[in-house]
N, C-alpha and C positions, 0 to 999 in steps of 0.2 A: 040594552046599550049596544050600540052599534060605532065600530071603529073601523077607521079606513088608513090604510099602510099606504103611503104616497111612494115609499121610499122604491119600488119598481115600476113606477113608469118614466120613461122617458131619457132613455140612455146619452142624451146631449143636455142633459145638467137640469132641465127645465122639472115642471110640477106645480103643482098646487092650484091655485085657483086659474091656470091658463090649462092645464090639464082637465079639470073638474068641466069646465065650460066648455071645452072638446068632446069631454064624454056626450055632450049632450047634441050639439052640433052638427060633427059630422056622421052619427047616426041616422040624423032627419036629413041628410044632403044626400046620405046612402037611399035611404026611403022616398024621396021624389024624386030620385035617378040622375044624378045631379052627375053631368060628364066631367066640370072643370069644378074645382074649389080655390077660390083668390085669397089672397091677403094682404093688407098693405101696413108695412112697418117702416119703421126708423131703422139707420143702422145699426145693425149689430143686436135686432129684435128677437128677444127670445120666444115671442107669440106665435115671428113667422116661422121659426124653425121646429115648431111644437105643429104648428096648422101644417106646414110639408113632408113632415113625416107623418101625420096621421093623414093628411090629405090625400099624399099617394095610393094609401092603402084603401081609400073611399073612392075616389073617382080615378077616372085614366089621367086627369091632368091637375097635379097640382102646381099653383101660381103664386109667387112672392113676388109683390112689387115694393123696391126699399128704395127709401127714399133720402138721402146724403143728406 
């Protein structure tokens, strides 16, 4: 059996399956040396604040475009 505790990632509220699908992500963006990582949300997008905090940590630039 294999169990995964969500409850420490992501100290700005987010998790679960937008986390899950970052794990995977921006490890292959790290792997093709990828300098900028974008994302484009709706106001008040929990996605892009989940991609700009791991983004940072993966490339030199990371980018939220929100869209009102």
């Amino acid at each position: 059996m294999w169990l995964k505790d969500e409850s420490c990632y992501g100290s700005g509220g987010w998790g679960g399956n937008k986390v899950r699908e970052l794990e995977w992500l921006l490890p292959e963006a790290r792997r093709r040396g990828a300098r900028t990582v974008l994302s484009v949300g709706g106001l008040g997008t929990n996605w892009g604040l989940a991609e700009l905090s791991g983004g940072s940590r993966t490339a030199r630039c990371a980018v939220l475009d929100v869209a009102a």
